[in-house]
C-alpha positions in Angstrom: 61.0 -110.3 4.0 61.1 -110.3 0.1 60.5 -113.6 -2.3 64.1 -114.5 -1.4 63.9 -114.6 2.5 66.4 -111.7 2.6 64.8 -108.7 5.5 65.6 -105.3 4.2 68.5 -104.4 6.7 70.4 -107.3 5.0 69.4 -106.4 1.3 70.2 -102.7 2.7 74.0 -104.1 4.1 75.2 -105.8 0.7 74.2 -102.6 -1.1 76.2 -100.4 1.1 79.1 -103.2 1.2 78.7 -103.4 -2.6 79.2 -99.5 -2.9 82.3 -99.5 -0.7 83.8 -102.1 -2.8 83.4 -100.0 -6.3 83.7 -96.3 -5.1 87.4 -95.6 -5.4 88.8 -92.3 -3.9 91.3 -89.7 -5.5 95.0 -90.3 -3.7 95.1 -86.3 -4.1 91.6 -85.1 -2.8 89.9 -88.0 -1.9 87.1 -87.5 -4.4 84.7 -90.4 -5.8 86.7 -91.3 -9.2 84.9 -92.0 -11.9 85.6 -93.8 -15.1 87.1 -92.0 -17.9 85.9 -93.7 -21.4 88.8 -91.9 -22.8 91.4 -93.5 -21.4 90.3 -96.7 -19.8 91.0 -95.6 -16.5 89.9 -93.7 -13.4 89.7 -90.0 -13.5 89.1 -87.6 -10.6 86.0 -85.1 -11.6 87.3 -82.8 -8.9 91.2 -82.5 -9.6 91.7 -84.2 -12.6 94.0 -86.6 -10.9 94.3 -90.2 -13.1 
């Protein structure tokens, strides 16, 4: 148990629910987007899909 009272399985669970939340998949090849500073938007490392 950490300072907070949180165990590590729940710390663990809101990391992994946090992650799920952010990652956003390609509609084409289901690839983790990432953020594209050019544009603003979501671009697809793997297919170039935006």
């Amino acid at each position: 148990m950490n300072k907070f009272g949180l165990t590590d399985e729940v710390l663990d669970s809101q990391i992994v629910e946090t992650k799920q939340e952010i990652d956003k998949k390609c509609e084409c090849c289901a690839g983790d987007m990432d953020f594209d500073p050019s544009t603003g938007g979501l671009l697809c490392p793997f297919c170039g899909h935006k």
